[in-house]
Structure formats: structure tokens, C-alpha cells
C-alpha positions as CSV (number, residue, x, y, z in Angstrom):
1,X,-18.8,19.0,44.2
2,X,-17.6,15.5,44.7
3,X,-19.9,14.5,42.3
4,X,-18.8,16.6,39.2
5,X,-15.4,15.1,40.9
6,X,-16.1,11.4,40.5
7,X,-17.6,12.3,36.7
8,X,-14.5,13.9,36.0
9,X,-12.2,10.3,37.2
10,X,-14.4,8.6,35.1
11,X,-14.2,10.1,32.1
12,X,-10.6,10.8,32.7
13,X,-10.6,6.7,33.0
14,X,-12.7,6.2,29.5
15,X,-10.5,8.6,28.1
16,X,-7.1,6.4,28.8
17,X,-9.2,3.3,27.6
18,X,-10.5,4.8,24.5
19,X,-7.3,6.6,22.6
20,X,-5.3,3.3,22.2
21,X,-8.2,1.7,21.1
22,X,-8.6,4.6,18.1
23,X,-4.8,4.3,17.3
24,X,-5.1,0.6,17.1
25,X,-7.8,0.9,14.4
26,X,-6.0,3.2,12.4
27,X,-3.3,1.0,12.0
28,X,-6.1,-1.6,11.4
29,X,-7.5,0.5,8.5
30,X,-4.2,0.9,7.1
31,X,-3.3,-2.8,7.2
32,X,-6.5,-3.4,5.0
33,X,-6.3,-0.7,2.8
34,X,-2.7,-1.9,1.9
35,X,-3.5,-5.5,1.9
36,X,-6.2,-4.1,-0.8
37,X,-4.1,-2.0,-2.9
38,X,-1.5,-5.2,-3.0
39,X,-4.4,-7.3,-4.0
40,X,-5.1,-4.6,-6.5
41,X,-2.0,-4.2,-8.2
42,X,-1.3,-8.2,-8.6
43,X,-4.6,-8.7,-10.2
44,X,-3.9,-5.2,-12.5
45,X,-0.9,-6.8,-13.7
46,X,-2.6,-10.6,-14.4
47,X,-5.1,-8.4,-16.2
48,X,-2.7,-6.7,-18.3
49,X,-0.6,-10.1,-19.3
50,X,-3.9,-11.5,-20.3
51,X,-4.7,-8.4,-22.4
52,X,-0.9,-8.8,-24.1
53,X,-1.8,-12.2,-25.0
54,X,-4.8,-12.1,-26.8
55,X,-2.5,-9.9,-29.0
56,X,0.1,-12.5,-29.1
57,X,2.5,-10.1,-27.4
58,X,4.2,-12.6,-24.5
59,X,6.3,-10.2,-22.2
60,X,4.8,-9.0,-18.6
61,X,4.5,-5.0,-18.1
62,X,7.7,-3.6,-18.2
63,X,6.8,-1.0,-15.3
64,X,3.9,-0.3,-13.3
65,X,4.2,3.6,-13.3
66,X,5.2,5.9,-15.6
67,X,5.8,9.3,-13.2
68,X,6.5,9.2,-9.5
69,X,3.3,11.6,-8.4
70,X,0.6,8.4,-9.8
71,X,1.8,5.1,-8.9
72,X,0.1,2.1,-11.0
73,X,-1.8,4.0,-13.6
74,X,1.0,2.2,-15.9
75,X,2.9,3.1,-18.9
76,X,1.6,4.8,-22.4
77,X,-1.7,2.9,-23.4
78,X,-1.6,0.3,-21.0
79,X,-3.6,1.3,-18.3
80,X,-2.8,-1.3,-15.0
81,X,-5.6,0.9,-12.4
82,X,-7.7,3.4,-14.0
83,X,-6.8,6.2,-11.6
84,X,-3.3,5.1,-10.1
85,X,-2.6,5.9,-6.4
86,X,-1.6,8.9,-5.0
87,X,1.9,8.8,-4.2
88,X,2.0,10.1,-0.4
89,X,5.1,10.0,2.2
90,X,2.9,9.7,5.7
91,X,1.6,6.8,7.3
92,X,-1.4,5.0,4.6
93,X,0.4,5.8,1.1
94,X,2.7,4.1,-1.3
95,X,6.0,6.0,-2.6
96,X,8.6,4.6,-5.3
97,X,12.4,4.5,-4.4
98,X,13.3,4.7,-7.8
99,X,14.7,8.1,-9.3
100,X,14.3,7.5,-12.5
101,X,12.8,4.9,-14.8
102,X,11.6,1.8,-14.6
103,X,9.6,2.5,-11.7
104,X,10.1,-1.2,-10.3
105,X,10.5,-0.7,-6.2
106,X,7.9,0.8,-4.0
107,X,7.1,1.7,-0.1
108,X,3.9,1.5,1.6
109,X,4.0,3.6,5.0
110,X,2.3,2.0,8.1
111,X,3.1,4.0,10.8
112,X,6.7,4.5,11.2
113,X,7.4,1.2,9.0
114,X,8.3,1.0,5.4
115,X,7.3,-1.8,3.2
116,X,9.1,-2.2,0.3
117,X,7.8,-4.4,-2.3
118,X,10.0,-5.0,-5.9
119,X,8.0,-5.7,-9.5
120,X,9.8,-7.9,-11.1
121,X,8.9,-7.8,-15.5
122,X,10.3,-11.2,-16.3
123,X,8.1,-13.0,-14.3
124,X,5.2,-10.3,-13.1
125,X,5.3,-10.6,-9.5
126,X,5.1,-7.8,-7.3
127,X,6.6,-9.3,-3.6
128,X,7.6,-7.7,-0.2
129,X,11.1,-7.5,-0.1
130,X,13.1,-10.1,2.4
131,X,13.8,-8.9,5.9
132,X,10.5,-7.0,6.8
133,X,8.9,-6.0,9.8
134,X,6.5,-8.5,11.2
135,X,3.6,-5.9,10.4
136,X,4.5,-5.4,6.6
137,X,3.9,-9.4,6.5
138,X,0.7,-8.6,7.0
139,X,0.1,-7.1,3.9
140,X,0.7,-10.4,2.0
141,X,-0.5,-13.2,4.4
């Protein structure tokens, strides 16, 4: 009996260790895949300048989605990510704020912490937005 006690403590002990360590890598896995999907979209949007070039055409991509349910599968023919994302409202998944066209501002989740990021089509850059948590930093560092 005070054995099956004592196994009981210690697993009640590996237990209190163990969930923060789990909830600690999700955020982990969430950090990379959004550090990913950044990384992603800024070289989808280098790749489409370059394309615009060849044909002489100058100007950046006017927007990088052209519906609010696939972000980043881009506008008409040009195709910025193959497959877009997913647009998602829980913790992991990228959301626009925009309404309407041009799809130009968009969130990525982490938790209970929004990250917005702008496009900006005169100059092609897709940046977090000033003032963000110190965890949405790490999507760009």
C-alpha cells in the first residue's frame, strides 16, 4: 500500500514537471512555423518582382491575397505560394484585418498574442507592425 502510494507522488511529481514543458514547445513549434511562413512570404514576393521584371513590368504585387479564406496564394495569374495558407483564428494561423480589398494587413496568432504584419506594394516589404509584443519579435529576428 505505501508503495503503490509513493508511485502515485512520483508520478504526480513527473506530471507537474512534464505539462509546462509540452506547453512550452507548442509555443516553440508555433514560433518556427511562423518565423517559416514569414520567411516564405518575403521570398514569394522577391520571386514574384523578379518574375515582373523579366517582363519589363517594374511595380511590386499589388496584394498578396485575393480572398480572405487562402492567404498568399496571390491575385489572378500571379501565383505568390502554390497553395496559400489557411486562414485560421486560433493560436498557429494567419488571419487578414482587412474587409475588403487589397488584402495588405495580416495577424499571426501565438497564443493569446496577435502579430500584425503590413505589405507594403510600393516598396514590397512585408514588416511587423511597431509596438509588438516581445514574442511577435521573434518572428522576424
Amino acid at each position: 500500500m505505501i508503495e503503490v502510494i509513493f508511485v502515485i507522488v512520483i508520478l504526480g511529481i513527473l506530471a507537474a514537471i512534464a505539462i509546462p514543458k509540452f506547453a512550452a514547445t507548442r509555443t516553440d513549434a508555433q514560433l518556427a512555423k511562423g518565423r517559416s511562413d514569414v520567411s516564405t512570404i518575403r521570398s514569394a514576393i522577391l520571386t514574384e518582382r523578379q518574375s515582373r521584371l523579366v517582363t519589363g513590368d517594374h511595380s511590386w504585387i499589388s496584394e498578396l491575397s485575393d480572398n480572405a479564406t487562402t492567404l498568399f496564394k496571390g491575385k489572378d495569374d500571379h501565383i505568390l505560394l502554390m497553395y496559400g495558407i489557411k486562414s485560421g483564428t486560433t493560436s498557429g494561423h494567419w488571419r487578414t484585418t482587412d474587409n475588403g480589398e487589397p488584402y495588405v494587413h495580416y495577424k499571426f496568432k501565438i497564443g493569446a498574442t496577435d502579430c500584425a504584419f503590413s505589405y507594403d506594394s510600393s516598396d514590397g516589404s512585408f514588416t511587423l507592425d511597431d509596438d509588438q509584443d516581445s514574442i511577435c519579435n521573434n518572428l522576424v529576428e
